[in-house]
FIKOLZA-1660 file (N, C-alpha, C; in steps of 0.1 Angstrom, whole numbers, plus 5000, padded with zeros to 4 digits):
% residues 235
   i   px   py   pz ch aa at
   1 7273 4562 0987  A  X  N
   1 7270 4548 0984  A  X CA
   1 7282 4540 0984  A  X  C
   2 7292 4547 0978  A  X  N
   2 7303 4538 0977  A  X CA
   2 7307 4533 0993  A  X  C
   3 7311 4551 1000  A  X  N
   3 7318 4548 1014  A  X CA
   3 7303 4535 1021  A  X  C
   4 7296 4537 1018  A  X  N
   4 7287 4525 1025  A  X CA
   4 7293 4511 1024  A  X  C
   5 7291 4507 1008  A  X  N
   5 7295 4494 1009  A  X CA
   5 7309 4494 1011  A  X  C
   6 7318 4502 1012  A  X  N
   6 7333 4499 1015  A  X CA
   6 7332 4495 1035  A  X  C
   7 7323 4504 1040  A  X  N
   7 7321 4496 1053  A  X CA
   7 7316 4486 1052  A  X  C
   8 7304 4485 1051  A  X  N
   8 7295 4468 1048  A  X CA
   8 7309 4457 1045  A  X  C
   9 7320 4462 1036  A  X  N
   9 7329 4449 1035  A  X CA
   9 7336 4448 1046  A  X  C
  10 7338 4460 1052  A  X  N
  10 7350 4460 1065  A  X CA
  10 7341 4452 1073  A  X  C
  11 7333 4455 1078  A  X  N
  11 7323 4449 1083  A  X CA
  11 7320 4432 1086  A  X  C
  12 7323 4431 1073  A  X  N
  12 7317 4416 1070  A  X CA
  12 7334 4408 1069  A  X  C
  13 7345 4416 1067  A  X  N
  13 7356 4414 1064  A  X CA
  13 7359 4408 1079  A  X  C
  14 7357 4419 1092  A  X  N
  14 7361 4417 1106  A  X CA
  14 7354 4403 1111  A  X  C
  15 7341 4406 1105  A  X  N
  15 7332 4391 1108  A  X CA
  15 7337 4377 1102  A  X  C
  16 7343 4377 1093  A  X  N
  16 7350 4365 1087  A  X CA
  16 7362 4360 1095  A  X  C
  17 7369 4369 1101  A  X  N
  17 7387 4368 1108  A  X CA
  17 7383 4369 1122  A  X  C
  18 7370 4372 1127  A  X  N
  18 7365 4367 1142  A  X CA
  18 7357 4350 1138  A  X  C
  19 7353 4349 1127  A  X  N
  19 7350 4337 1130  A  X CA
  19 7361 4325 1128  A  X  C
  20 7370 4329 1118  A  X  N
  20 7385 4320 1120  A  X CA
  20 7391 4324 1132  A  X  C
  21 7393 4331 1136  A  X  N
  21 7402 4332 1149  A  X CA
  21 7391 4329 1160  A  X  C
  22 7381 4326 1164  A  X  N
  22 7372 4317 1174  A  X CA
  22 7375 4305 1168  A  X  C
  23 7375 4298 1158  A  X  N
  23 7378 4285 1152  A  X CA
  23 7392 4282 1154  A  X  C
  24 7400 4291 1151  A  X  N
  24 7414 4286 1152  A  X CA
  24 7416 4281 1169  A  X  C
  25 7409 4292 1179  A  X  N
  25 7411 4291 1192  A  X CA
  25 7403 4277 1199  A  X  C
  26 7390 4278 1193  A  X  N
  26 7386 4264 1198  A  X CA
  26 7390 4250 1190  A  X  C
  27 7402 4252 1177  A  X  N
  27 7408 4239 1180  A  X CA
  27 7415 4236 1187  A  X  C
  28 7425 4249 1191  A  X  N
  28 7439 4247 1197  A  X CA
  28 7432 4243 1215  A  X  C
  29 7416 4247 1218  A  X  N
  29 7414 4244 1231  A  X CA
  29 7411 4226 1228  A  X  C
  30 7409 4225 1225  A  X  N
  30 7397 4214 1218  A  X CA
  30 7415 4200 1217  A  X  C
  31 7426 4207 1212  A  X  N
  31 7436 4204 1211  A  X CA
  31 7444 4201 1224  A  X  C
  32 7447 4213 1231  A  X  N
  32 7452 4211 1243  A  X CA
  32 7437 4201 1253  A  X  C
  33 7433 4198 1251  A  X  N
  33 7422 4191 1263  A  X CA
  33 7425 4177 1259  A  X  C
  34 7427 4173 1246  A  X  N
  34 7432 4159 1239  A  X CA
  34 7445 4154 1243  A  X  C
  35 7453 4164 1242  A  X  N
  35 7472 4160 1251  A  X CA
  35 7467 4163 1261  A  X  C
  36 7464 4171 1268  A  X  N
  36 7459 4168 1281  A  X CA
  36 7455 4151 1286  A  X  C
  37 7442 4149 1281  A  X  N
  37 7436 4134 1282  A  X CA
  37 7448 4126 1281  A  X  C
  38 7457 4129 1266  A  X  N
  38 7463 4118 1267  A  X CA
  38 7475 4118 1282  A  X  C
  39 7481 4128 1282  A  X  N
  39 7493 4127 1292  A  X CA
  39 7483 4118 1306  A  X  C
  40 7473 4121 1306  A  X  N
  40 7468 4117 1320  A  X CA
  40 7464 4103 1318  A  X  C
  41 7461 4100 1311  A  X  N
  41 7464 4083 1307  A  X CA
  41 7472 4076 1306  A  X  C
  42 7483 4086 1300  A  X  N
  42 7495 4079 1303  A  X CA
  42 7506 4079 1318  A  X  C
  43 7499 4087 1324  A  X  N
  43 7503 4092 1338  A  X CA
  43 7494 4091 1346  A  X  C
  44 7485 4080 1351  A  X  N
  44 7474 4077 1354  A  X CA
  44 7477 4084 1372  A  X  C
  45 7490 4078 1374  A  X  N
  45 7496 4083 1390  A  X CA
  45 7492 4100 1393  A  X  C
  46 7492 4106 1380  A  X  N
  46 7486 4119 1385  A  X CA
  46 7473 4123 1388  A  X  C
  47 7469 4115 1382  A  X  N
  47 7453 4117 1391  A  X CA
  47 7449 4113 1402  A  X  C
  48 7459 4104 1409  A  X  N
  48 7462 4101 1424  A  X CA
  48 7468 4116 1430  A  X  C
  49 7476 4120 1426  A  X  N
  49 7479 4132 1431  A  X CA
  49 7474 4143 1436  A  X  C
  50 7467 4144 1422  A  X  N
  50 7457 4156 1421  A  X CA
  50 7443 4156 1427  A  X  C
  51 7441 4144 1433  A  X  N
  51 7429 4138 1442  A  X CA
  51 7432 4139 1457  A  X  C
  52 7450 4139 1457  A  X  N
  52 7454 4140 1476  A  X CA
  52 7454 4156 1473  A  X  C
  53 7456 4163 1467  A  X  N
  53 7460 4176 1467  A  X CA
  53 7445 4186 1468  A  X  C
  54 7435 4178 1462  A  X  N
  54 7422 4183 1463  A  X CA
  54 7421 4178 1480  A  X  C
  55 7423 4168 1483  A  X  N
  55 7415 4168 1500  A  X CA
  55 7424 4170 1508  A  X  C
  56 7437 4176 1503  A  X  N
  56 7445 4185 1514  A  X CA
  56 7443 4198 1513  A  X  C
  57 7434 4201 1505  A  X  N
  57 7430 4217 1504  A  X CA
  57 7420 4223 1512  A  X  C
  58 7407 4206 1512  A  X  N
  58 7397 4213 1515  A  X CA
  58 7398 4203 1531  A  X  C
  59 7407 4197 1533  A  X  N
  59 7414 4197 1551  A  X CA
  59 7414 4207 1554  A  X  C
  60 7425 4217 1550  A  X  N
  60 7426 4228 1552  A  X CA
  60 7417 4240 1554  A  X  C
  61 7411 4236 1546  A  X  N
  61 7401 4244 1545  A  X CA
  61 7388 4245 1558  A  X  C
  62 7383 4231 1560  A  X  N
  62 7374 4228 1569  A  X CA
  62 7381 4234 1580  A  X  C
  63 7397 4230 1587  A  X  N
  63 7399 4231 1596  A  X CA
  63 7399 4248 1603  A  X  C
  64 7403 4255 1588  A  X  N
  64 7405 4265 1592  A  X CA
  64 7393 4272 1594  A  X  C
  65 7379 4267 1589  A  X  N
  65 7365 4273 1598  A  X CA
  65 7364 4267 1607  A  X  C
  66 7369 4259 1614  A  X  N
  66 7365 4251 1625  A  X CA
  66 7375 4258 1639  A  X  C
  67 7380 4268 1633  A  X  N
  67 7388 4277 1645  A  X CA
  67 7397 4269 1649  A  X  C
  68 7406 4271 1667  A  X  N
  68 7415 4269 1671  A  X CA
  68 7413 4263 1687  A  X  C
  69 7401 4263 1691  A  X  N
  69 7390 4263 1706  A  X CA
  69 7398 4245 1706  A  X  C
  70 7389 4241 1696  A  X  N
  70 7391 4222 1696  A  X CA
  70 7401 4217 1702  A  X  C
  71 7415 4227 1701  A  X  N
  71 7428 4219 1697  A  X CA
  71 7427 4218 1713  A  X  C
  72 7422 4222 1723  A  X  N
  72 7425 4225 1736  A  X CA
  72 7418 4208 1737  A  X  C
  73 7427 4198 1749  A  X  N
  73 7420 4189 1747  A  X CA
  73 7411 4190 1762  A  X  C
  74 7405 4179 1767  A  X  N
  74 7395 4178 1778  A  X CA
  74 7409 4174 1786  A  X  C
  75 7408 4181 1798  A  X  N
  75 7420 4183 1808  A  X CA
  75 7420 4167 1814  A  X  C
  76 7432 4160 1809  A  X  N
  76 7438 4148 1811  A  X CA
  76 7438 4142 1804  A  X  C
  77 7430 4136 1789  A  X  N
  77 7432 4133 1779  A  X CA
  77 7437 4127 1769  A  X  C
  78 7453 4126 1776  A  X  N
  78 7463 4130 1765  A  X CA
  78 7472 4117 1769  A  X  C
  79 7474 4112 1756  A  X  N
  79 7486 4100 1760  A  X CA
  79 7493 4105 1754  A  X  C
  80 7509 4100 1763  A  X  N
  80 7525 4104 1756  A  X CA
  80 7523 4113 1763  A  X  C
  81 7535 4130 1761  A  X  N
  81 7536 4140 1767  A  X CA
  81 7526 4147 1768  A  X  C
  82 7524 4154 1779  A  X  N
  82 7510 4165 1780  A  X CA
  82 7516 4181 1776  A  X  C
  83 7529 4177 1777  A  X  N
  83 7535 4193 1775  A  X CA
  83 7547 4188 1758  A  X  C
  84 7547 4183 1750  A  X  N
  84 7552 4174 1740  A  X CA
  84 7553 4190 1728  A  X  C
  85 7562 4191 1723  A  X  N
  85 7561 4200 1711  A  X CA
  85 7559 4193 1699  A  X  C
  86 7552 4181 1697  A  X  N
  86 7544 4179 1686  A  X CA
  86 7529 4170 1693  A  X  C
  87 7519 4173 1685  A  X  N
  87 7508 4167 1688  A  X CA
  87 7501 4163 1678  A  X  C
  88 7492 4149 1680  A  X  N
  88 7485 4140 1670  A  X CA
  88 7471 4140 1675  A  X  C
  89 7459 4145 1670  A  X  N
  89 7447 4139 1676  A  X CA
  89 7441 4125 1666  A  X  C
  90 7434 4122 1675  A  X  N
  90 7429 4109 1675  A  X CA
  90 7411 4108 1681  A  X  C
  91 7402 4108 1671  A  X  N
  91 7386 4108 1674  A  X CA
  91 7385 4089 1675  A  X  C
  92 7380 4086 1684  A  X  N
  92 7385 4070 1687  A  X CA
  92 7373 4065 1697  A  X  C
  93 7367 4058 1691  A  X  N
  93 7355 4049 1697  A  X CA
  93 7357 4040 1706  A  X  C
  94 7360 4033 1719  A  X  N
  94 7362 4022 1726  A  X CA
  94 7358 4007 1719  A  X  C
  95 7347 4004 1710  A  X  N
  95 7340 3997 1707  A  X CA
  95 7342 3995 1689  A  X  C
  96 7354 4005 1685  A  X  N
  96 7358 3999 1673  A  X CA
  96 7374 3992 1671  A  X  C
  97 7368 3984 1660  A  X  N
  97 7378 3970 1661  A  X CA
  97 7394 3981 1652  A  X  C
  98 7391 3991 1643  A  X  N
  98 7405 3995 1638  A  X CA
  98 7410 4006 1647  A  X  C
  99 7404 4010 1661  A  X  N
  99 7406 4021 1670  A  X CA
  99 7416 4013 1679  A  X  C
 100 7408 3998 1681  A  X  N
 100 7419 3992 1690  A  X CA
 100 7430 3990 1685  A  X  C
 101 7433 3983 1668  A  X  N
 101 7443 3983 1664  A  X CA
 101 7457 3994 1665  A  X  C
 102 7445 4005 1657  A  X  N
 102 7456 4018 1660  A  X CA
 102 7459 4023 1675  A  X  C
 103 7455 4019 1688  A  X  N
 103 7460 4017 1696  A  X CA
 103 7476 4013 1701  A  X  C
 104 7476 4002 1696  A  X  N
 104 7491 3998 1694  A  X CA
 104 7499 4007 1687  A  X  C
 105 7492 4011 1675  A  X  N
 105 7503 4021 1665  A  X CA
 105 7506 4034 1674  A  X  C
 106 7497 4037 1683  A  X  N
 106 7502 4052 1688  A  X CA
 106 7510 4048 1702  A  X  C
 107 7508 4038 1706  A  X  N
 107 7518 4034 1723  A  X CA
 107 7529 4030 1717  A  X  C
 108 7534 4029 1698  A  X  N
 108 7545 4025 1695  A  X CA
 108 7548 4040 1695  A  X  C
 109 7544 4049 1688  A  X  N
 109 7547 4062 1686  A  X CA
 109 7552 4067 1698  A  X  C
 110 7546 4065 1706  A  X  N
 110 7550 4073 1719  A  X CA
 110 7555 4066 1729  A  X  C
 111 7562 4058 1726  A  X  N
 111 7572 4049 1730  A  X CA
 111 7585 4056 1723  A  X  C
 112 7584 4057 1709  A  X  N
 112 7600 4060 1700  A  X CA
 112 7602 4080 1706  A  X  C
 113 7588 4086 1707  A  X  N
 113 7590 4096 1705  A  X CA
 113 7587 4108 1723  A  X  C
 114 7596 4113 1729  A  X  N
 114 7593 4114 1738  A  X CA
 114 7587 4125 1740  A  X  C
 115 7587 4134 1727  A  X  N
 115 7578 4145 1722  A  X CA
 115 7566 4148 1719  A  X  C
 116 7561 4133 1714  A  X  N
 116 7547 4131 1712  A  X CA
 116 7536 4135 1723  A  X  C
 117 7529 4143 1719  A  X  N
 117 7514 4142 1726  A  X CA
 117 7502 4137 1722  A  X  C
 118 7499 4130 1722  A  X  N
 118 7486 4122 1716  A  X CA
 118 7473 4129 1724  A  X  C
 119 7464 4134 1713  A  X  N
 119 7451 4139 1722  A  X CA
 119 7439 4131 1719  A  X  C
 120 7435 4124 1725  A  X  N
 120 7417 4115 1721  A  X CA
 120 7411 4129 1724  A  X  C
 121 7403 4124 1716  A  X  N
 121 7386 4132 1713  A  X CA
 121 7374 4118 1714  A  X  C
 122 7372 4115 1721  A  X  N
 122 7366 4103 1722  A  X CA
 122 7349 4112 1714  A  X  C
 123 7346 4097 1710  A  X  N
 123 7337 4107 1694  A  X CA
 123 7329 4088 1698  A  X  C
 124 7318 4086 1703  A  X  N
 124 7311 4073 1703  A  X CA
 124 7306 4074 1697  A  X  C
 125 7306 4068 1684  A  X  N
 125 7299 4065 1672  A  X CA
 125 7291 4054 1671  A  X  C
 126 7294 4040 1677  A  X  N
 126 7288 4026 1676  A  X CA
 126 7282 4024 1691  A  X  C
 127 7271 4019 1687  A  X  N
 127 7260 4012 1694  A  X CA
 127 7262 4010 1711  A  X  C
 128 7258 4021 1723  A  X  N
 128 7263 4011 1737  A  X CA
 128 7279 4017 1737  A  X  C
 129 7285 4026 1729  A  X  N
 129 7297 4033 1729  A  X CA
 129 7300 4047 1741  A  X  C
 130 7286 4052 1745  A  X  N
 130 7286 4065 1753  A  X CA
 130 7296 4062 1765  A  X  C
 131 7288 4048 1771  A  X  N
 131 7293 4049 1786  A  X CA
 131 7309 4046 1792  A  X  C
 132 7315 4041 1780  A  X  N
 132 7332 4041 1778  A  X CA
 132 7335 4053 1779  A  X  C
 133 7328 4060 1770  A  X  N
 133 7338 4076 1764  A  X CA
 133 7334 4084 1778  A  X  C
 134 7323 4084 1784  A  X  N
 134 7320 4091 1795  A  X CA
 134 7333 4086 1807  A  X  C
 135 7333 4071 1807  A  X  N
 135 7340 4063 1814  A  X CA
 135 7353 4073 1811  A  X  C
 136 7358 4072 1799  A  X  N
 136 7372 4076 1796  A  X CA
 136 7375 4090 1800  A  X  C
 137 7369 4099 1800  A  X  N
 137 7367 4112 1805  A  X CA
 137 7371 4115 1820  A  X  C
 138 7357 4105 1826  A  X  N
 138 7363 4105 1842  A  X CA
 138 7375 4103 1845  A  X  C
 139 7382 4093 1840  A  X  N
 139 7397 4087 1843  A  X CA
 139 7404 4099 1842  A  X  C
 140 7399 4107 1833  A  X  N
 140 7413 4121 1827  A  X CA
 140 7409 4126 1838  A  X  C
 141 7395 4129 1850  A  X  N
 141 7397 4137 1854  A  X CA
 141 7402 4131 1868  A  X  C
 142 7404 4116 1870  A  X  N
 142 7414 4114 1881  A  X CA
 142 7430 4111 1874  A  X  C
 143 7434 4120 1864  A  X  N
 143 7448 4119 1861  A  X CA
 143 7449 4101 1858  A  X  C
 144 7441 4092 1854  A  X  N
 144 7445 4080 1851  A  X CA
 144 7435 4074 1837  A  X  C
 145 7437 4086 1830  A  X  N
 145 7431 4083 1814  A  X CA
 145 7440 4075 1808  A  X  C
 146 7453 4075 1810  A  X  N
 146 7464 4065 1800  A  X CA
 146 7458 4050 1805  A  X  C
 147 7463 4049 1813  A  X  N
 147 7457 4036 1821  A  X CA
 147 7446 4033 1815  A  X  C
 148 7438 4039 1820  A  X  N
 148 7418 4033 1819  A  X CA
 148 7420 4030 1799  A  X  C
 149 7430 4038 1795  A  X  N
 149 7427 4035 1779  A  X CA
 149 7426 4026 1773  A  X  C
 150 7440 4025 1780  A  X  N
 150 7452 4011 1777  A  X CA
 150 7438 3996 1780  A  X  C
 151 7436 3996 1790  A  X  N
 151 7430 3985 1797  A  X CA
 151 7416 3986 1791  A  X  C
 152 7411 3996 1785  A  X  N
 152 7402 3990 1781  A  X CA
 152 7399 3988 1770  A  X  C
 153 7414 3993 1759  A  X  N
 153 7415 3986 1746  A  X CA
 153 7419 3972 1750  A  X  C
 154 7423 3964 1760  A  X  N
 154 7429 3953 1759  A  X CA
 154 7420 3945 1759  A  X  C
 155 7408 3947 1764  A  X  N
 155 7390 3940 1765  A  X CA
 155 7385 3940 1749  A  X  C
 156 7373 3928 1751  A  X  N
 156 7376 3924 1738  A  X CA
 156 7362 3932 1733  A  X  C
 157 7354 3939 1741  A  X  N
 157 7347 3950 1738  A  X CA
 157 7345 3958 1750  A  X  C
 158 7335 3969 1747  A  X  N
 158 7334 3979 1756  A  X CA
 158 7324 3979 1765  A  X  C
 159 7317 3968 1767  A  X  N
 159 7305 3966 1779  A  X CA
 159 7303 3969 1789  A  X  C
 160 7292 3973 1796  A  X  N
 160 7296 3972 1814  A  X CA
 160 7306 3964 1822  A  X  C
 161 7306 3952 1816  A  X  N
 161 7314 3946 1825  A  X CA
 161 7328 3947 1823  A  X  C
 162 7325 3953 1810  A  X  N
 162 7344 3958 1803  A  X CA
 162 7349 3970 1812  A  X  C
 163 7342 3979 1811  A  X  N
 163 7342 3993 1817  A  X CA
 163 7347 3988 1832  A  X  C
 164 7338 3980 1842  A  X  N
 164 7343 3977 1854  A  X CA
 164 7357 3979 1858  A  X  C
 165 7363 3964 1848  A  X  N
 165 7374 3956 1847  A  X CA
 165 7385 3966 1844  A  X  C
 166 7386 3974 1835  A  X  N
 166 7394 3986 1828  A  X CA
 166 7395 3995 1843  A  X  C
 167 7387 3996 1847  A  X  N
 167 7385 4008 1858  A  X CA
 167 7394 4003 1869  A  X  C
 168 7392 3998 1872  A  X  N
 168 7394 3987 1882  A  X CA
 168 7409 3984 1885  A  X  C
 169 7413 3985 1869  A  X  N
 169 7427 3977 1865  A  X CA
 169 7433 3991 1863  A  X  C
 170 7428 4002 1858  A  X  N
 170 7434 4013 1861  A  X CA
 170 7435 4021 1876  A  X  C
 171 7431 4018 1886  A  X  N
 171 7431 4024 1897  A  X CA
 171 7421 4033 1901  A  X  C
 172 7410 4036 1894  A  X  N
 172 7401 4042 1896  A  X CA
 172 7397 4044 1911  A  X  C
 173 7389 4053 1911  A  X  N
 173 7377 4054 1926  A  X CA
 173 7365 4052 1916  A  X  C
 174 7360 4042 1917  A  X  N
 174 7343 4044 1903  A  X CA
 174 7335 4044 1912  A  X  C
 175 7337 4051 1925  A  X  N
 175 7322 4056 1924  A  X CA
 175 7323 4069 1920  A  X  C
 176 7336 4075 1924  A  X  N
 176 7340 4090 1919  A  X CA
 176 7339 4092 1908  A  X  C
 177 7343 4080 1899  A  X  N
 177 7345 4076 1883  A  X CA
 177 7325 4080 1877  A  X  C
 178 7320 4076 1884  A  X  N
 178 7307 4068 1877  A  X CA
 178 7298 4081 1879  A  X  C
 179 7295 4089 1892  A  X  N
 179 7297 4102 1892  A  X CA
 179 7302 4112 1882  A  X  C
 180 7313 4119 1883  A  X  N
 180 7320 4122 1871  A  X CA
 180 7319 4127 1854  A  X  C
 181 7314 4111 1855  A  X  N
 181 7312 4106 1840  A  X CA
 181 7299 4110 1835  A  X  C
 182 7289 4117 1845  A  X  N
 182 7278 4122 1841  A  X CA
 182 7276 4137 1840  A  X  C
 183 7288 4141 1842  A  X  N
 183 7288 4159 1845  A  X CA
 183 7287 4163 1834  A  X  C
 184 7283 4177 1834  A  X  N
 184 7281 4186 1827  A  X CA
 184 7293 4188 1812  A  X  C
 185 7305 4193 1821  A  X  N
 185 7315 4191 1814  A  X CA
 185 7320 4179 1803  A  X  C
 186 7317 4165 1809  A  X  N
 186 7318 4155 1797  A  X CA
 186 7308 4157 1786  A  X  C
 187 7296 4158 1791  A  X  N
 187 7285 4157 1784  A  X CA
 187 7292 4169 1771  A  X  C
 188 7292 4181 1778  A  X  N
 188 7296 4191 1765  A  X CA
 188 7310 4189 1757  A  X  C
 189 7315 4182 1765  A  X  N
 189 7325 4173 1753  A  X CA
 189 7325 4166 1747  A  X  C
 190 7315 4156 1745  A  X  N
 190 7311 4146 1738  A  X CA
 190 7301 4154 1729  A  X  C
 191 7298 4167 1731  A  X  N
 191 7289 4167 1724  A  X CA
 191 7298 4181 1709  A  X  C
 192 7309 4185 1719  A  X  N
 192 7317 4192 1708  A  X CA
 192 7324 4183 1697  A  X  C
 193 7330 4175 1704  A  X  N
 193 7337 4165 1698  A  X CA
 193 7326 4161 1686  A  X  C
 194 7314 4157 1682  A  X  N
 194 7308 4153 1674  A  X CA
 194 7306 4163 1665  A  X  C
 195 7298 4167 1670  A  X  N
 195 7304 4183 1661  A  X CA
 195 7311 4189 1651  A  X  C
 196 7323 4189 1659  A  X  N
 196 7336 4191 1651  A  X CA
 196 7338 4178 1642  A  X  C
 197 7330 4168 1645  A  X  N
 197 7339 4154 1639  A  X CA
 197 7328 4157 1624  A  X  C
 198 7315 4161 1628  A  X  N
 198 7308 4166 1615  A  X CA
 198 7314 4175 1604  A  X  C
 199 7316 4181 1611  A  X  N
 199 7317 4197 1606  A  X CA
 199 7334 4193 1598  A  X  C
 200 7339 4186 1599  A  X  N
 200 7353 4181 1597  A  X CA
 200 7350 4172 1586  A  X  C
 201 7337 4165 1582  A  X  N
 201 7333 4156 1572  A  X CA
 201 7339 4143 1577  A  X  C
 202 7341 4141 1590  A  X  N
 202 7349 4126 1591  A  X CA
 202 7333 4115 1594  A  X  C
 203 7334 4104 1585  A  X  N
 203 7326 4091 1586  A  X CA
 203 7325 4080 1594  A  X  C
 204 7334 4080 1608  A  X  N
 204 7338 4068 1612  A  X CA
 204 7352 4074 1618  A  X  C
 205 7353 4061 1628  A  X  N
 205 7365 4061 1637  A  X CA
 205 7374 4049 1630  A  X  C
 206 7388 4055 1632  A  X  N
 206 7395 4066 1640  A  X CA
 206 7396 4074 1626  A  X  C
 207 7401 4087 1635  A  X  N
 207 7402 4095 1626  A  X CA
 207 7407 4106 1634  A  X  C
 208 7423 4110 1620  A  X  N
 208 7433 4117 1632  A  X CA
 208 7435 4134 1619  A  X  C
 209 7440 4139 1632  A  X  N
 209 7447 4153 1629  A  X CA
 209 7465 4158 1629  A  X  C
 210 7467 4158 1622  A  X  N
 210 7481 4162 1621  A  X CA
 210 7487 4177 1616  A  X  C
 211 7484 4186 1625  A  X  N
 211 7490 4203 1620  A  X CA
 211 7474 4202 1610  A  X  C
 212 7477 4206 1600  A  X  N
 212 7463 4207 1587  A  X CA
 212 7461 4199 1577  A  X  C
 213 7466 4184 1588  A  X  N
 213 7466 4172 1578  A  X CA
 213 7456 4166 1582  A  X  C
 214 7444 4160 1575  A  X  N
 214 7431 4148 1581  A  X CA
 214 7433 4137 1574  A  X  C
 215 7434 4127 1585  A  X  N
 215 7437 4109 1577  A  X CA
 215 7421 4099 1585  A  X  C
 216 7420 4093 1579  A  X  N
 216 7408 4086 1581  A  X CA
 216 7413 4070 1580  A  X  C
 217 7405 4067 1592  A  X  N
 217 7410 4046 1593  A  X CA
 217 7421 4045 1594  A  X  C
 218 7423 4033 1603  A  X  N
 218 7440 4031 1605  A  X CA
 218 7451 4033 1598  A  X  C
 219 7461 4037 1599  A  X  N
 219 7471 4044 1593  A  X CA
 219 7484 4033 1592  A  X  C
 220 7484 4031 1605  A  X  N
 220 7498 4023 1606  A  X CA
 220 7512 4030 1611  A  X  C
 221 7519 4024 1621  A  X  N
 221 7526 4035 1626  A  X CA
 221 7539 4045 1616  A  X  C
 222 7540 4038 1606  A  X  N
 222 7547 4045 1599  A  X CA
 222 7536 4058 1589  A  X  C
 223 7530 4058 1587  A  X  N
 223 7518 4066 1581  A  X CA
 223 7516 4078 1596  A  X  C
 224 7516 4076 1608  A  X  N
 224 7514 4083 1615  A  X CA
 224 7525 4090 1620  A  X  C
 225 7535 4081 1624  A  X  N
 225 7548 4093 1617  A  X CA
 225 7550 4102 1613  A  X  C
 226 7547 4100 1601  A  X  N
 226 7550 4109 1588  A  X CA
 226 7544 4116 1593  A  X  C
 227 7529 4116 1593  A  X  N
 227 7521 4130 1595  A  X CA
 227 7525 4136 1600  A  X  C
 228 7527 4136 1613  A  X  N
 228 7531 4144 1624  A  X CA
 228 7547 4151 1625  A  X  C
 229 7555 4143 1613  A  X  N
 229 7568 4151 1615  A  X CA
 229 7563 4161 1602  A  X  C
 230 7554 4159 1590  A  X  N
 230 7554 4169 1583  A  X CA
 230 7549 4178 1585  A  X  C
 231 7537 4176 1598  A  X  N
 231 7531 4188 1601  A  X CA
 231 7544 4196 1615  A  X  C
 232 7550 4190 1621  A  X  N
 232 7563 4195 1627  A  X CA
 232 7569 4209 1618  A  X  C
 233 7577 4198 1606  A  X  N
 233 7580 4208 1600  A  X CA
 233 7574 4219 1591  A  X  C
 234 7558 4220 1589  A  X  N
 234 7550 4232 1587  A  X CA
 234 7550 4241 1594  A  X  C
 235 7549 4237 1604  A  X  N
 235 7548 4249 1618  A  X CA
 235 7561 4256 1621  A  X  C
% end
């Protein structure tokens, strides 16, 4: 009887010093989660941080299910160097107004940089947008996609009659062009390109790639810089 209740106390003894040591532990959690709050209130800029750091993870992350196939661009493509040891892609609509903007930002880039390779992914997102990006395709495959780009961001949209004019002013053959632009091969590029632009979570044009960096909407040419020398120095 005795040894009984001398357990029954140990017993109830253990159960007293497990429920202060759970108490002790959930104030000290209960404590640290309060300095926690506070520092981040008072350091509001860290939650800017910790918000680029979350969608440079899960960049990363997408890109690296999305394999290595993509990076190959549609043969002619490419403004700046085609053989360049740094490369920027660019998903770019004919028919959006911050694609043309960023236009200029990347003919500055690749003006400063004689290394740059710029790859379009032409991705028609807006309304009456196909027959550009088809348009734009053919050009790469008469070696005169920089051209036909250039000229037909300089149009104040992307219409039939825009397309002509662009063609036209780039050197084209359009009936070769107009042909072309209906092959098999564009079509399955335009149709990867979307794809990947899904599968990548991008909303809208433009929208670029840098090494395993993703930036969305115009950047600016100093913003696209950077990218591409930090993804330089990753590699």
């Amino acid at each position: 009887m005795k040894e009984t209740i001398l357990r029954a106390g140990g017993v109830f003894a253990l159960a007293i010093l497990g429920g202060l040591l759970g108490a002790g532990l959930y104030q000290a959690t209960g404590l640290a989660d309060r300095q926690t709050e506070a520092y981040l209130l008072d350091n509001p800029e860290m939650l800017q941080r910790m918000a680029q750091e979350l969608q440079a993870r899960d960049a990363q992350r997408r890109l690296a299910q999305a394999g290595d196939e993509w990076r190959e661009p549609f043969p002619g493509a490419v403004l700046g160097n085609p053989e360049g040891s740094r490369t920027l892609y660019e998903f770019s609509d004919y028919n959006c107004g911050y694609c043309r903007l960023s236009h200029g930002h990347v003919e500055e880039l690749v003006a400063k940089d004689p290394e740059l390779r710029v790859v379009i992914k032409e991705w028609p997102i807006f309304e009456g947008s196909e027959a550009s990006a088809r348009m734009g395709l053919a050009a790469a495959k008469q070696g005169r996609f920089a051209a036909f780009h250039r000229a037909l961001f300089e149009q104040e949209s992307a219409d039939e009659a825009a397309i002509a004019r662009a063609g036209e002013a780039a050197g084209l053959d359009m009936e070769r062009a107009r042909a072309d632009a209906q092959g098999q091969d564009v079509t399955m590029e335009l149709m990867r390109n979307a794809m990947l632009a899904e599968e990548l979570g991008f909303t809208g044009t433009p929208a670029w790639i840098a090494g395993d960096r993703i930036l969305h909407g115009a950047q600016g040419t100093e913003a696209l810089a950077e990218a591409v020398e930090k993804a330089g120095e990753a590699s």
